[in-house]
Predicted model as a PDB file, atoms N, CA, C, CB and O in Angstrom, pLDDT in the B-factor column:
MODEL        1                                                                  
ATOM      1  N   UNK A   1       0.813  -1.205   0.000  1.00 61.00           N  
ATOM      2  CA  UNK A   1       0.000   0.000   0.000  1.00 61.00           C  
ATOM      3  C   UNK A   1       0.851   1.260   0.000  1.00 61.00           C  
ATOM      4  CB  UNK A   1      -0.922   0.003   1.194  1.00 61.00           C  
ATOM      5  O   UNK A   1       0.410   2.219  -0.635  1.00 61.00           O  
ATOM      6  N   UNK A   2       2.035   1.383   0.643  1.00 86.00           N  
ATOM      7  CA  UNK A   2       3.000   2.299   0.778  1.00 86.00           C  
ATOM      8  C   UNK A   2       3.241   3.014  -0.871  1.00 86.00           C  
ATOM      9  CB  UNK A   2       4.353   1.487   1.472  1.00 86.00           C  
ATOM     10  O   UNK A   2       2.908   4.162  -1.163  1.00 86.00           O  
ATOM     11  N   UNK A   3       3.943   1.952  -1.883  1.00 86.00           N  
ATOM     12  CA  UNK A   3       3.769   2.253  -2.988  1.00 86.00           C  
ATOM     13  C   UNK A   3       2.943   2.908  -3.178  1.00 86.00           C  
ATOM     14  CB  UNK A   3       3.730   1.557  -3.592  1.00 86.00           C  
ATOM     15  O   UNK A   3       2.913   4.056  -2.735  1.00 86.00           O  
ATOM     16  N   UNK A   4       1.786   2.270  -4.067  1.00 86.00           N  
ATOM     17  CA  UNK A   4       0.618   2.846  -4.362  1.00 86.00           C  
ATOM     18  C   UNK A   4       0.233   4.460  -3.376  1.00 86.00           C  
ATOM     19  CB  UNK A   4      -0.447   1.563  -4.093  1.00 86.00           C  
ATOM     20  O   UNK A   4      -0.278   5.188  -4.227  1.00 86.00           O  
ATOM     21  N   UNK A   5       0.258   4.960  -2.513  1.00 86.00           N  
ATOM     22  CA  UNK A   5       0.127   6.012  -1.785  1.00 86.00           C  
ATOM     23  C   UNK A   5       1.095   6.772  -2.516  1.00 86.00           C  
ATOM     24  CB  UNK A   5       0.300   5.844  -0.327  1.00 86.00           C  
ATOM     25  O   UNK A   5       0.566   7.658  -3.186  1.00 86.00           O  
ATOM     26  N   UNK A   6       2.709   6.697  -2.630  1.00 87.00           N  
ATOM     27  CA  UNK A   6       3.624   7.333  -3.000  1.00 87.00           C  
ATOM     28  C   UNK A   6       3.125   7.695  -4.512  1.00 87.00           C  
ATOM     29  CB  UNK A   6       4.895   6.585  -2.771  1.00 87.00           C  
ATOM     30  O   UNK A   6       3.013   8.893  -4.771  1.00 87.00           O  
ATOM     31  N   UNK A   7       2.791   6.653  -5.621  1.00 88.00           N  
ATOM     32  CA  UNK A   7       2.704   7.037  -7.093  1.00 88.00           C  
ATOM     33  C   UNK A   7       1.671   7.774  -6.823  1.00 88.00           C  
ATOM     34  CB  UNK A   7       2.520   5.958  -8.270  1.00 88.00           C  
ATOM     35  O   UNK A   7       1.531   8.618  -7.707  1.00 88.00           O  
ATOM     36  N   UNK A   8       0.726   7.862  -5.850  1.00 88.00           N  
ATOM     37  CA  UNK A   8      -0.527   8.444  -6.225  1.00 88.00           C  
ATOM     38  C   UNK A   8      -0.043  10.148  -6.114  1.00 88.00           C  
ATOM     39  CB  UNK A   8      -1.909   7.879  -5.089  1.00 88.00           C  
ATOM     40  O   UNK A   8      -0.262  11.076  -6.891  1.00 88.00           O  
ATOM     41  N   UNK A   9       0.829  10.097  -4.581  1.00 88.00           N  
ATOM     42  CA  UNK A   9       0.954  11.841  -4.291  1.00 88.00           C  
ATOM     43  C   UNK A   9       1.941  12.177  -5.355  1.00 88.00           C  
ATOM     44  CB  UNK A   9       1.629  12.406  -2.571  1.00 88.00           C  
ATOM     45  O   UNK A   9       2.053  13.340  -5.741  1.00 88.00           O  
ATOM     46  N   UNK A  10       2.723  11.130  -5.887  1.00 89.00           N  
ATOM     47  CA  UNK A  10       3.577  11.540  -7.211  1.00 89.00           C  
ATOM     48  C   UNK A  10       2.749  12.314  -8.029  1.00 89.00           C  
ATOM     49  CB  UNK A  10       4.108  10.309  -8.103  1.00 89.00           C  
ATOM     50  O   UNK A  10       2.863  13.537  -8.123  1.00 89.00           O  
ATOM     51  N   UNK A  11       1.472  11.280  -8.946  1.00 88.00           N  
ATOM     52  CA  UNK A  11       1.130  11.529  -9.599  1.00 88.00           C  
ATOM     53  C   UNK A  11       0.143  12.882  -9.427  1.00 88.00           C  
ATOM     54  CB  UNK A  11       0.931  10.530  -9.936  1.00 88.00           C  
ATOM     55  O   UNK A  11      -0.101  13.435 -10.499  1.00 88.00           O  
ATOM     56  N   UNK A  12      -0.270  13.302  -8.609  1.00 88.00           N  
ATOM     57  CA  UNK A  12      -0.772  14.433  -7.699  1.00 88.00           C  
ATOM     58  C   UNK A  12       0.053  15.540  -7.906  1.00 88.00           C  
ATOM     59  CB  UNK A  12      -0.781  14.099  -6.203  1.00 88.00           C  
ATOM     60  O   UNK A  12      -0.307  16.494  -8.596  1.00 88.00           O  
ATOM     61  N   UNK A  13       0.998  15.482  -7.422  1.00 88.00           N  
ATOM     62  CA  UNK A  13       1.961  16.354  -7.813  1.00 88.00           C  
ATOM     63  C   UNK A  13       2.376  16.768  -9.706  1.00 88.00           C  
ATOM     64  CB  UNK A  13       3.152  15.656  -7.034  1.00 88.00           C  
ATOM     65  O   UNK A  13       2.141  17.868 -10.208  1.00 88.00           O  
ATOM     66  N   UNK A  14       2.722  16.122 -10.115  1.00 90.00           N  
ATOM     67  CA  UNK A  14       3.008  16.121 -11.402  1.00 90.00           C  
ATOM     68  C   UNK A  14       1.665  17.040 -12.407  1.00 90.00           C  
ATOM     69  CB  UNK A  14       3.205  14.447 -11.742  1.00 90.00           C  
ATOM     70  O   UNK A  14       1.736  17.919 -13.267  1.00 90.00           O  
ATOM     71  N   UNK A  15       0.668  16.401 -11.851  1.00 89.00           N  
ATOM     72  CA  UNK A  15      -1.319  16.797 -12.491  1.00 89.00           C  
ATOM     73  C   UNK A  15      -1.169  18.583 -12.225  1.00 89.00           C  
ATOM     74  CB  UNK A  15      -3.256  15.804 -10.897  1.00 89.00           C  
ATOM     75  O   UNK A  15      -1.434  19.567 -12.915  1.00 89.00           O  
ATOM     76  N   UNK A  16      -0.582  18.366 -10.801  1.00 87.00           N  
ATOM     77  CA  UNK A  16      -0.561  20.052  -9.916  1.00 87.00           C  
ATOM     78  C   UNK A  16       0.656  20.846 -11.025  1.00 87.00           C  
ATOM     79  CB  UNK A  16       0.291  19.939  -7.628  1.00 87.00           C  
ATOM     80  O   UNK A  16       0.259  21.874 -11.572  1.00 87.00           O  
ATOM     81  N   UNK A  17       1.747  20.490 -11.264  1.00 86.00           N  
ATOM     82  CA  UNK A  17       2.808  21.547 -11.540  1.00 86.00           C  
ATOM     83  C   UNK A  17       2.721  21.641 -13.169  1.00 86.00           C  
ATOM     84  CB  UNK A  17       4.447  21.075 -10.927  1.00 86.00           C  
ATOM     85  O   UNK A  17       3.208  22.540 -13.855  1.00 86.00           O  
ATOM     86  N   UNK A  18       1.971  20.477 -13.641  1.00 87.00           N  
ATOM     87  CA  UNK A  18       1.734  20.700 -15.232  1.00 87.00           C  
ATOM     88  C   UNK A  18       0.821  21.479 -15.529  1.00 87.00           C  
ATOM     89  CB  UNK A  18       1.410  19.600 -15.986  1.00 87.00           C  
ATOM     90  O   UNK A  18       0.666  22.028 -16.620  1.00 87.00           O  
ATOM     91  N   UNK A  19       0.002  21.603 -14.354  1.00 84.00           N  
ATOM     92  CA  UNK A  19      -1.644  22.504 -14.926  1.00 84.00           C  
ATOM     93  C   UNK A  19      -1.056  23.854 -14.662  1.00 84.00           C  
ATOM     94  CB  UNK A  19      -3.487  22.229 -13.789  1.00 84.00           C  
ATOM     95  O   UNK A  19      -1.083  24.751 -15.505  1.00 84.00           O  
ATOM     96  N   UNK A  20      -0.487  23.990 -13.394  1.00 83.00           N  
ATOM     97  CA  UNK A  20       0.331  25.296 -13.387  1.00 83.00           C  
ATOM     98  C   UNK A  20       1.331  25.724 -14.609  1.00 83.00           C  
ATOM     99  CB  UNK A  20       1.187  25.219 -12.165  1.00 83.00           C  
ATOM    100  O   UNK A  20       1.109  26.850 -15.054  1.00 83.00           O  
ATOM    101  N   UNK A  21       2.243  25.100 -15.130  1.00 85.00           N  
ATOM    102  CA  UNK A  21       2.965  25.500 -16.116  1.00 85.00           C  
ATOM    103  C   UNK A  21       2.657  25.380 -17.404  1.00 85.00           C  
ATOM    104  CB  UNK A  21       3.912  25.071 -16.001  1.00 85.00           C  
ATOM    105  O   UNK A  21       3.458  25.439 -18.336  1.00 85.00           O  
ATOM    106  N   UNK A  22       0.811  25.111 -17.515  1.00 87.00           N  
ATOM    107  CA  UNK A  22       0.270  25.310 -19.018  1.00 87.00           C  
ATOM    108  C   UNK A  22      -0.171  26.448 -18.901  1.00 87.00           C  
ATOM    109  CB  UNK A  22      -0.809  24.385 -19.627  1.00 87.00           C  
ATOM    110  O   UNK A  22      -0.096  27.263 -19.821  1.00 87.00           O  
ATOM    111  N   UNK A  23      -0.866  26.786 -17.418  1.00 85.00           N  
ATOM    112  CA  UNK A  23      -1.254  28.440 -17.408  1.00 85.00           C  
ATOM    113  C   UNK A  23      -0.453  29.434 -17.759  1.00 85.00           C  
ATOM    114  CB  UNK A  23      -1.562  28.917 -16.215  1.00 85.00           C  
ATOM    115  O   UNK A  23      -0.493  30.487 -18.395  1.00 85.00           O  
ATOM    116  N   UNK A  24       0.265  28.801 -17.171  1.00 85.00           N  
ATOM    117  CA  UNK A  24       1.638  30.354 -17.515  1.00 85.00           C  
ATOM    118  C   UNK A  24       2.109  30.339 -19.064  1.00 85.00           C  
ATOM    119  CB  UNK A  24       3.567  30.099 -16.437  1.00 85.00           C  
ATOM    120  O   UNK A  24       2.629  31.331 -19.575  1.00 85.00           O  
ATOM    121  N   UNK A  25       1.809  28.738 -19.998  1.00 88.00           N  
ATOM    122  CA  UNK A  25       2.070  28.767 -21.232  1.00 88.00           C  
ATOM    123  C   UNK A  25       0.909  29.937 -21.868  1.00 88.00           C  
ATOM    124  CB  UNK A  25       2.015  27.221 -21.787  1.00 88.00           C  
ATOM    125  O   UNK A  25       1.090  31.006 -22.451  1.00 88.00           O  
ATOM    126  N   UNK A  26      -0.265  29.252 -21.491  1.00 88.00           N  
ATOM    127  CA  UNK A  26      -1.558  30.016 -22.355  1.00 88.00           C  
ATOM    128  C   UNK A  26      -1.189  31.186 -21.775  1.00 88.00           C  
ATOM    129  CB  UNK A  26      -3.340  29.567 -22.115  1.00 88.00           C  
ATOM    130  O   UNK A  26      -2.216  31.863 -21.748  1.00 88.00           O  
ATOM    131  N   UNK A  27      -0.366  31.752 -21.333  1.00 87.00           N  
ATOM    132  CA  UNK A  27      -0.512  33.303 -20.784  1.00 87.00           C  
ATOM    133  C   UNK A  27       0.533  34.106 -21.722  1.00 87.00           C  
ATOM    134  CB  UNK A  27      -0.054  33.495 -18.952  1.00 87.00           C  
ATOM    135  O   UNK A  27       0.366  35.109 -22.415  1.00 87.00           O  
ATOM    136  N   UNK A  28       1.803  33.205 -21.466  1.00 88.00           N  
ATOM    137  CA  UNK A  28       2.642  33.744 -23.051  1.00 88.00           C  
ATOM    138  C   UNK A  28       2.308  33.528 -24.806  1.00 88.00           C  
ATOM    139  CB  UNK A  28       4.051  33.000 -23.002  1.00 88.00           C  
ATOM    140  O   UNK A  28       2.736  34.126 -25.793  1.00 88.00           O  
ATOM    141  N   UNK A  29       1.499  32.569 -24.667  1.00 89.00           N  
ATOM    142  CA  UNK A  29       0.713  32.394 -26.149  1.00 89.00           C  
ATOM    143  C   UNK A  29      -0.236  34.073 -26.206  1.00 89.00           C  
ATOM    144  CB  UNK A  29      -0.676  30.593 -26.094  1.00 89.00           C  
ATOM    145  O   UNK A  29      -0.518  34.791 -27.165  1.00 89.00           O  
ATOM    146  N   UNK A  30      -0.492  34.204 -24.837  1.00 88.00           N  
ATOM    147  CA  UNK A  30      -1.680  35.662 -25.398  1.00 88.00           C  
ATOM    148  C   UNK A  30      -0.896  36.548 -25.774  1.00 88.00           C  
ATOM    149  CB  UNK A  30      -2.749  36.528 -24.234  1.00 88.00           C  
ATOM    150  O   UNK A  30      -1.211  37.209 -26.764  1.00 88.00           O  
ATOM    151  N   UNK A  31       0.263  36.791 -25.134  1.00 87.00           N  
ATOM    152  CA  UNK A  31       1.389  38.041 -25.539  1.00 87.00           C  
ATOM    153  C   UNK A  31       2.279  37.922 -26.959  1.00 87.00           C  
ATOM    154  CB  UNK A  31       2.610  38.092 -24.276  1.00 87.00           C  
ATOM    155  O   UNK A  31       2.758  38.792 -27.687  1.00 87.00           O  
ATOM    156  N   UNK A  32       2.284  36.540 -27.021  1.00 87.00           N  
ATOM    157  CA  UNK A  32       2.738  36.441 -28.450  1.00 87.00           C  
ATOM    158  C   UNK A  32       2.209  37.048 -29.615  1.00 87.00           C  
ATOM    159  CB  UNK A  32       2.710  35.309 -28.762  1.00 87.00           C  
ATOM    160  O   UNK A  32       1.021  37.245 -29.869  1.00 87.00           O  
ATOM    161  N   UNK A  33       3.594  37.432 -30.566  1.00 85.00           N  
ATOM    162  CA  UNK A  33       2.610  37.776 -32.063  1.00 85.00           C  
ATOM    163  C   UNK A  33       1.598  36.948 -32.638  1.00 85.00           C  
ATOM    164  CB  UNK A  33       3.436  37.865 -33.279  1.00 85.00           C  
ATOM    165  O   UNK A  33       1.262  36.001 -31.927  1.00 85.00           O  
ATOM    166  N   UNK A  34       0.956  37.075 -33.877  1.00 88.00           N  
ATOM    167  CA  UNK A  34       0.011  36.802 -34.240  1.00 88.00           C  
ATOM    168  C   UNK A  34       0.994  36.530 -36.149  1.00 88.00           C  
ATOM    169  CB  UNK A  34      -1.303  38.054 -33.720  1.00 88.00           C  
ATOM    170  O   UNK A  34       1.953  37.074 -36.696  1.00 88.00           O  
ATOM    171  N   UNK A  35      -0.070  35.298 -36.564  1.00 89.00           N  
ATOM    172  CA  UNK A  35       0.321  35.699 -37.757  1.00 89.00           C  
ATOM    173  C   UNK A  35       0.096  37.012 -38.370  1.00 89.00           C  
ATOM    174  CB  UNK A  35      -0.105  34.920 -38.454  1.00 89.00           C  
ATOM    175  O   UNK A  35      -0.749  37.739 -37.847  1.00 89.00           O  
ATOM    176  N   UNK A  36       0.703  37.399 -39.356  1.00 88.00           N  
ATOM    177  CA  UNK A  36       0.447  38.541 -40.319  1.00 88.00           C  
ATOM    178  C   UNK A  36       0.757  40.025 -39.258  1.00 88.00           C  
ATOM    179  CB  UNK A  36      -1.405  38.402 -41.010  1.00 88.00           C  
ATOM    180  O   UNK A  36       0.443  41.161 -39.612  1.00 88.00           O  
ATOM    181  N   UNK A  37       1.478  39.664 -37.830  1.00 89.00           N  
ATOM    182  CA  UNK A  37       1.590  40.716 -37.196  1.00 89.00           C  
ATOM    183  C   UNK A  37       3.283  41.137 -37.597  1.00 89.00           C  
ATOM    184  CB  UNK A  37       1.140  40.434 -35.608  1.00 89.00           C  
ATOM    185  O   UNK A  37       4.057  40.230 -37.904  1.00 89.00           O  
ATOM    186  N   UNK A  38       3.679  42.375 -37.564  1.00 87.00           N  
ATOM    187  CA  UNK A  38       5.070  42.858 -38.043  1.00 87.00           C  
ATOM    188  C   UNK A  38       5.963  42.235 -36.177  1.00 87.00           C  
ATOM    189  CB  UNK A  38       5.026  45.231 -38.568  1.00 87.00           C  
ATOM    190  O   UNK A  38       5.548  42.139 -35.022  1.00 87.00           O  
ATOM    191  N   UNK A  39       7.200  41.990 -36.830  1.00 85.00           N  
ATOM    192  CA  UNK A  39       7.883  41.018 -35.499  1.00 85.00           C  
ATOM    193  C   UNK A  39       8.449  42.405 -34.756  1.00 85.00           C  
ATOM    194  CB  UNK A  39       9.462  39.574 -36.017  1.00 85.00           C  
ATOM    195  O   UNK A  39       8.805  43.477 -35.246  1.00 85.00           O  
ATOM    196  N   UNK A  40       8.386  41.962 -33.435  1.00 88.00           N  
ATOM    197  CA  UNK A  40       8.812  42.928 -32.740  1.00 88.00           C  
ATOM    198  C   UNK A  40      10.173  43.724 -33.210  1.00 88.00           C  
ATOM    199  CB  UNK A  40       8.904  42.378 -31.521  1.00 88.00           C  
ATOM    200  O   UNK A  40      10.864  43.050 -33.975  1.00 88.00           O  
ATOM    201  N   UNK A  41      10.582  44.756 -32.964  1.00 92.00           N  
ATOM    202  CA  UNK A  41      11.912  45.676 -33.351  1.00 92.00           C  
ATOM    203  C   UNK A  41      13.026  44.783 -32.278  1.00 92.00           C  
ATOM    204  CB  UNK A  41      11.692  47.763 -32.861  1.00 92.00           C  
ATOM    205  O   UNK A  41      12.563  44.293 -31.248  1.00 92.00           O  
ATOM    206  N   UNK A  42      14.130  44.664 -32.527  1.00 93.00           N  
ATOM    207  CA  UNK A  42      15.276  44.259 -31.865  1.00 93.00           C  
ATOM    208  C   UNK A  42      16.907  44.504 -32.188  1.00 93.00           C  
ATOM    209  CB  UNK A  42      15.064  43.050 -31.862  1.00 93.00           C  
ATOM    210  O   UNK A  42      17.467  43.969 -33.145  1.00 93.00           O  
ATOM    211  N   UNK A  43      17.148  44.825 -31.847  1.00 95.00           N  
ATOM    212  CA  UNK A  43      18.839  45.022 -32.002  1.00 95.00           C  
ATOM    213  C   UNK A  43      19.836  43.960 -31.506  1.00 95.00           C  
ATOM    214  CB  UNK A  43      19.300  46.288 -31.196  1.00 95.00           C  
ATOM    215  O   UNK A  43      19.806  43.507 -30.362  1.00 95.00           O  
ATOM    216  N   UNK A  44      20.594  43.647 -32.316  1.00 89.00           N  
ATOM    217  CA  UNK A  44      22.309  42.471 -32.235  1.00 89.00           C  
ATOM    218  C   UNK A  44      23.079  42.674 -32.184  1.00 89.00           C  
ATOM    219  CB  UNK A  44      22.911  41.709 -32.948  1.00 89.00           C  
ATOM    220  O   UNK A  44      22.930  43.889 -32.312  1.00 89.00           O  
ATOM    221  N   UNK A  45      24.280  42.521 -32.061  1.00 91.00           N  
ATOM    222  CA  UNK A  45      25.029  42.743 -32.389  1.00 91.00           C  
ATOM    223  C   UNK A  45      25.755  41.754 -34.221  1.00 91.00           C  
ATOM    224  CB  UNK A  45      25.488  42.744 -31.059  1.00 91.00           C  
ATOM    225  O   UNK A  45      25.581  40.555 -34.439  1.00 91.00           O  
ATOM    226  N   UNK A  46      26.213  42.356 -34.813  1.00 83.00           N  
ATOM    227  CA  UNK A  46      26.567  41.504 -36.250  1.00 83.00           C  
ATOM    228  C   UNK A  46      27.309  41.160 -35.600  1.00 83.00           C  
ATOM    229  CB  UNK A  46      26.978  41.962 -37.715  1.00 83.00           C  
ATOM    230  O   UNK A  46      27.942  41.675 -34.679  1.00 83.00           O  
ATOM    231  N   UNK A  47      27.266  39.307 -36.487  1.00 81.00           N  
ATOM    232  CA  UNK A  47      28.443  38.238 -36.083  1.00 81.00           C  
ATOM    233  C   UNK A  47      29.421  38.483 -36.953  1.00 81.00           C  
ATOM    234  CB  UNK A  47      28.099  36.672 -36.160  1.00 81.00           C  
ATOM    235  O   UNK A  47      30.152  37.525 -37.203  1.00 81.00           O  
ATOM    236  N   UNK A  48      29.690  39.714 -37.599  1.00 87.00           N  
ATOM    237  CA  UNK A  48      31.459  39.725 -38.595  1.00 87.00           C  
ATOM    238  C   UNK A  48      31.680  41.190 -38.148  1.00 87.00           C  
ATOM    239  CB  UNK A  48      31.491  39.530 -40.911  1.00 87.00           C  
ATOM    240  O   UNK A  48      32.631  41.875 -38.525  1.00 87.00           O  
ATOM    241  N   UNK A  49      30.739  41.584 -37.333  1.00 88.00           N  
ATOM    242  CA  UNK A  49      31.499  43.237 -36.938  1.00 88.00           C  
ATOM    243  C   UNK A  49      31.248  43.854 -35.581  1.00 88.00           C  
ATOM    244  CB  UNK A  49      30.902  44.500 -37.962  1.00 88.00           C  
ATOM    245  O   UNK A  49      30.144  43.435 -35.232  1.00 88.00           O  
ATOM    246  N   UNK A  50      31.723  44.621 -34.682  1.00 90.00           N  
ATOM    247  CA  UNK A  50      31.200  44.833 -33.792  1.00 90.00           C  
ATOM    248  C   UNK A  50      29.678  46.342 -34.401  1.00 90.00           C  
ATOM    249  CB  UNK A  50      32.583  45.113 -32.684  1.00 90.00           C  
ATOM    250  O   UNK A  50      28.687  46.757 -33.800  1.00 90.00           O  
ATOM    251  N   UNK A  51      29.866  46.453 -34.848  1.00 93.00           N  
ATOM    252  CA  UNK A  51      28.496  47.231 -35.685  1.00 93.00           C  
ATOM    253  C   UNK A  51      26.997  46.234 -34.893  1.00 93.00           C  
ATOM    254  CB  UNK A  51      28.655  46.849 -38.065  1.00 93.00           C  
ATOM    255  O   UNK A  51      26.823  45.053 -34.593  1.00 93.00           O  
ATOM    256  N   UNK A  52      26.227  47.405 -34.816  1.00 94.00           N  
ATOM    257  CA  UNK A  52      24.865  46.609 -34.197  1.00 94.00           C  
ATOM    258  C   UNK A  52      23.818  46.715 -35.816  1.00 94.00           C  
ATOM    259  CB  UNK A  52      23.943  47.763 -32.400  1.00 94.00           C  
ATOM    260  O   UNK A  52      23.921  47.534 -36.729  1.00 94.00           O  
ATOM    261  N   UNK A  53      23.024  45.750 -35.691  1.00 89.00           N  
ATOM    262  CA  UNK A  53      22.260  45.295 -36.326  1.00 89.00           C  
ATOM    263  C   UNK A  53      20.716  45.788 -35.930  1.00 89.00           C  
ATOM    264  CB  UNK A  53      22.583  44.023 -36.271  1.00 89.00           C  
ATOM    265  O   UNK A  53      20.663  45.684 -34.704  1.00 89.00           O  
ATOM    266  N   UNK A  54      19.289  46.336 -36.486  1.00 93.00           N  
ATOM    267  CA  UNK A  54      18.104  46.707 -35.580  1.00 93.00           C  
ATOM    268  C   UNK A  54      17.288  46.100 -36.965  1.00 93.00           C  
ATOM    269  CB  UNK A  54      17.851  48.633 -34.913  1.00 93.00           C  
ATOM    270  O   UNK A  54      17.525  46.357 -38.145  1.00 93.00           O  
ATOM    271  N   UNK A  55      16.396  45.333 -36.467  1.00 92.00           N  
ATOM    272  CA  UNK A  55      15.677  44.954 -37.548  1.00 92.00           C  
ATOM    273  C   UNK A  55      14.732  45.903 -38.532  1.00 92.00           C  
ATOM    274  CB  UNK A  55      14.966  44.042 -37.025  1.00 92.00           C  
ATOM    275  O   UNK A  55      14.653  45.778 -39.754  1.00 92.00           O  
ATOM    276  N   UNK A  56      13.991  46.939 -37.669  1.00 92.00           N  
ATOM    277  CA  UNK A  56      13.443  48.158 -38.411  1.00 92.00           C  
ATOM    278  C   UNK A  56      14.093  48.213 -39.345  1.00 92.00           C  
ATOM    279  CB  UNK A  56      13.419  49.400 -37.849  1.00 92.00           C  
ATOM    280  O   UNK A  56      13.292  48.090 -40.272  1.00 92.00           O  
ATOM    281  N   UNK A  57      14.981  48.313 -39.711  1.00 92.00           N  
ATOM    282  CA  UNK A  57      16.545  48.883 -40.670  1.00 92.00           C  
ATOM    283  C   UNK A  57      15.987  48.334 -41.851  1.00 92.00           C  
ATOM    284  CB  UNK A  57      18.434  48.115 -40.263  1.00 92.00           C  
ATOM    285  O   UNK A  57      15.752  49.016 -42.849  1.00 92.00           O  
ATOM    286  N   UNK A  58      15.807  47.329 -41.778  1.00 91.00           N  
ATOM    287  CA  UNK A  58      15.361  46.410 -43.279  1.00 91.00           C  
ATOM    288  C   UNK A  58      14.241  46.201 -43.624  1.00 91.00           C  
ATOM    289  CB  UNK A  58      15.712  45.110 -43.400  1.00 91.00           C  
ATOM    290  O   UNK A  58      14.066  45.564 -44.662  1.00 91.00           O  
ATOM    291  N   UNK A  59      12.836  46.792 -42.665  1.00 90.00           N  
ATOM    292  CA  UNK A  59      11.716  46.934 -42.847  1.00 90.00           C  
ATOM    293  C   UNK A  59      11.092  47.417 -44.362  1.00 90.00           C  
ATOM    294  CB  UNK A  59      11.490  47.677 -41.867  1.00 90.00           C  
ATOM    295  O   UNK A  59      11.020  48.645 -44.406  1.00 90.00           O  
ATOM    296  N   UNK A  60      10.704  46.867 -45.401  1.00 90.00           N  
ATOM    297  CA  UNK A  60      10.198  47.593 -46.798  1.00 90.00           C  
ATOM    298  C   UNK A  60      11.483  47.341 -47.794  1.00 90.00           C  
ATOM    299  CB  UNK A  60       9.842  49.483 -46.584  1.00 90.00           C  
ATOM    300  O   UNK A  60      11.484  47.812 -48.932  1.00 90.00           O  
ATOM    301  N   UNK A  61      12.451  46.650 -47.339  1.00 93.00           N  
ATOM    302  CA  UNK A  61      13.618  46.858 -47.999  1.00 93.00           C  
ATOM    303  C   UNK A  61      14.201  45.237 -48.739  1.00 93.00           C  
ATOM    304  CB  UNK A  61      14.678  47.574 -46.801  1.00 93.00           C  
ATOM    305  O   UNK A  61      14.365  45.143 -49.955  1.00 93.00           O  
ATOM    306  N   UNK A  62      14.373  44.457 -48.105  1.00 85.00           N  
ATOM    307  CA  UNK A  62      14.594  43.021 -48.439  1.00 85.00           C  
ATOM    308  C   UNK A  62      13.986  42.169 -47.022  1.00 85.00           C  
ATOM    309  CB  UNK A  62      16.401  42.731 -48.777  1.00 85.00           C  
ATOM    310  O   UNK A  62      13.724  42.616 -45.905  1.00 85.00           O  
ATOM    311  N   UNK A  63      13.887  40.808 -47.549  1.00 88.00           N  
ATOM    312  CA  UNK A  63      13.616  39.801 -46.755  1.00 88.00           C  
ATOM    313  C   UNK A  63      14.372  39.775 -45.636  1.00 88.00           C  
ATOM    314  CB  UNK A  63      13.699  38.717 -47.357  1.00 88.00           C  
ATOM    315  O   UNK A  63      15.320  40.533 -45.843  1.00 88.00           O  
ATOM    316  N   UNK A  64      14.446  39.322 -44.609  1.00 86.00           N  
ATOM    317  CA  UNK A  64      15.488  38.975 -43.628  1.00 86.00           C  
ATOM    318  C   UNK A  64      15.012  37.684 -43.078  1.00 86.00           C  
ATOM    319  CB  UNK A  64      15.711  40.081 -42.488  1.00 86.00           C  
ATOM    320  O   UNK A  64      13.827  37.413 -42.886  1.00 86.00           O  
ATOM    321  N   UNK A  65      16.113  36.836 -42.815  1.00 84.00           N  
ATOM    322  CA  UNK A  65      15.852  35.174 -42.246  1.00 84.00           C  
ATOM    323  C   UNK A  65      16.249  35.605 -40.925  1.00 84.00           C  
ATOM    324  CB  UNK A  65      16.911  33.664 -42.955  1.00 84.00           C  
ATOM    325  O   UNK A  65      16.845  36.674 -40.795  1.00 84.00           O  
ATOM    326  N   UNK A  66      15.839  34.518 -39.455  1.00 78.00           N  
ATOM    327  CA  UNK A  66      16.863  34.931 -38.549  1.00 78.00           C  
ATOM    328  C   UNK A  66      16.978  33.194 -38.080  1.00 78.00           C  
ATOM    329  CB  UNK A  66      16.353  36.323 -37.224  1.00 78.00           C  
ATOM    330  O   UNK A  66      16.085  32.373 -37.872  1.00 78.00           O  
ATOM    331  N   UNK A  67      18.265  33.091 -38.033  1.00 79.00           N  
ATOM    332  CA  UNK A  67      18.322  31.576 -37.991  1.00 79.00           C  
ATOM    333  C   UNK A  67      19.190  31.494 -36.274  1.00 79.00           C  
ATOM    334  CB  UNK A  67      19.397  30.796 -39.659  1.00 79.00           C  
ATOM    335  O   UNK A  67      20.246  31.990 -35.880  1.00 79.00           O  
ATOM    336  N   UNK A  68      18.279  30.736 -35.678  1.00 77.00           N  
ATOM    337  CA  UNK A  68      18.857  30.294 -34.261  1.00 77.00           C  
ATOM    338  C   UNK A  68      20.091  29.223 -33.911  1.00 77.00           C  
ATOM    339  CB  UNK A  68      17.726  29.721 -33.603  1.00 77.00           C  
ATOM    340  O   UNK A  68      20.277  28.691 -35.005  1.00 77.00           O  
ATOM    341  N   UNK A  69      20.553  28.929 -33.449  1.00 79.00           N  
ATOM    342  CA  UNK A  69      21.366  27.606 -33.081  1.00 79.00           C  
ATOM    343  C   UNK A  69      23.306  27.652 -33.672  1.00 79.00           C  
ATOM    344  CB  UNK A  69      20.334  26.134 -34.069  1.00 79.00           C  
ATOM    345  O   UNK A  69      24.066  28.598 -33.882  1.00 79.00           O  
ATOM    346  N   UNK A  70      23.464  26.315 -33.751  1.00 74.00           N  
ATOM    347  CA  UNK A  70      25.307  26.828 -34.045  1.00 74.00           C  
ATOM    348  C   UNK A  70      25.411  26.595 -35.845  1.00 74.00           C  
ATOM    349  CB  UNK A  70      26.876  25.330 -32.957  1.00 74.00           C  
ATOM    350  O   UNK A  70      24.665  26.288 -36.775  1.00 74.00           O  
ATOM    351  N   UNK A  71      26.418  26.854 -35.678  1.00 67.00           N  
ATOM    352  CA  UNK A  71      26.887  26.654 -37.359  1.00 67.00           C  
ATOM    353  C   UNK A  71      27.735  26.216 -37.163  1.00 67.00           C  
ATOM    354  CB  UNK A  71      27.148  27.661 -38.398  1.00 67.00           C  
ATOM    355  O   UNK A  71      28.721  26.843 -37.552  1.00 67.00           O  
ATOM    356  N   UNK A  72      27.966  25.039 -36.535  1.00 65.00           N  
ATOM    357  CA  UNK A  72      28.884  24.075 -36.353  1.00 65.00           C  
ATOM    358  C   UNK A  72      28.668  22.556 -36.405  1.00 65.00           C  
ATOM    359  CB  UNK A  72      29.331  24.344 -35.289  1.00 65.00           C  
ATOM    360  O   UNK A  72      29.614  21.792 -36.216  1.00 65.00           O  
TER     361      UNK A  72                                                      
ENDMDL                                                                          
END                                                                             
């Protein structure tokens, strides 16, 4: 019976901190853009110069990709 008591407050627990951390998901889904919405303005620094980068800059002008992760 010990078991069974333990998986249960496990599983109790787990039901509790997932329902909590979908709320807080559906809460950043509301703040998120939208399709067809213009992406927020942000500034970088360029990876070949110390020169900063602001996305406005290229707004009406060409495409821009922004690619995450390594290039390695």
């Amino acid at each position: 019976m010990n078991i069974i008591s333990e998986l249960l407050s496990d599983a109790k627990f787990i039901i509790s901190y997932r329902t909590s951390k979908m709320s807080s998901q559906r809460e950043l889904n509301r703040q998120a853009p939208r399709t067809g919405d213009l992406a927020p303005d942000f500034t970088l620094t360029d990876s070949s110069s110390p020169e900063t980068v602001t996305l406005s800059e290229f707004r009406g002008k060409k495409p821009v990709a922004l690619v995450f992760g390594s290039f390695t």
